[in-house]
Residue, then its C-alpha position, 0 to 999 in steps of 0.5 A: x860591657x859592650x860585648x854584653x850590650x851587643x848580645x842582649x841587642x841581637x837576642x832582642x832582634x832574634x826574638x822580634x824577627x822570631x815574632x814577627x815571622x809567627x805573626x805572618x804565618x797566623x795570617x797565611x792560615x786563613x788565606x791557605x784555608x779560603x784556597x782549598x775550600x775554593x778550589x773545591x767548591x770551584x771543581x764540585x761546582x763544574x763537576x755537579x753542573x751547578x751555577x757559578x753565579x751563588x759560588x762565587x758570591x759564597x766564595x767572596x764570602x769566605x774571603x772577606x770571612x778570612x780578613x776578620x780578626x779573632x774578636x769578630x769571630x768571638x762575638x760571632x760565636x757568642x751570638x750564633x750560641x745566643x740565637x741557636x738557644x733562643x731559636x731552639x727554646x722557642x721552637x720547642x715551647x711552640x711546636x706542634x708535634x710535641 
């Protein structure tokens, strides 16, 4: 019996540290995802002799984008849709090229 208790215990920790370990790897994707679109955005910049003023306020901007959580990034697209329909139907309606 105890034998038994002990196997159900050590399958319930693998399968918590197996989650957790999930977890922390949804989290690294963002995060590795920023890296690379900085690192390119960084060497385009030098490499076109732009300003490194707006990137580094794009910059920050993605990495406060990368700490949003899914829900945010649900009602953004909802919305981005709602905007882009009204945008769109109005544009259409009003336009004066036919």
């Amino acid at each position: 019996m105890l034998d038994e208790l002990f196997r159900r215990k050590s399958v319930e920790r693998i399968l918590k540290e197996s989650e957790s370990q999930k977890m922390e790897a949804e989290h690294k994707i963002p995060m590795i995802l920023f890296m690379l679109v900085a690192t390119s955005v960084t060497v385009l910049s030098f490499v076109k002799r732009l300003s490194l003023i707006p990137v580094l306020g794009l910059l920050t901007c993605f990495y406060l984008m990368t700490q949003l959580g899914i829900t945010n990034w649900t009602r953004f697209g909802i919305w981005l849709a709602v905007g882009l329909a009204i945008y769109f139907s109005y544009s259409r309606k009003s336009s004066q090229l036919n």
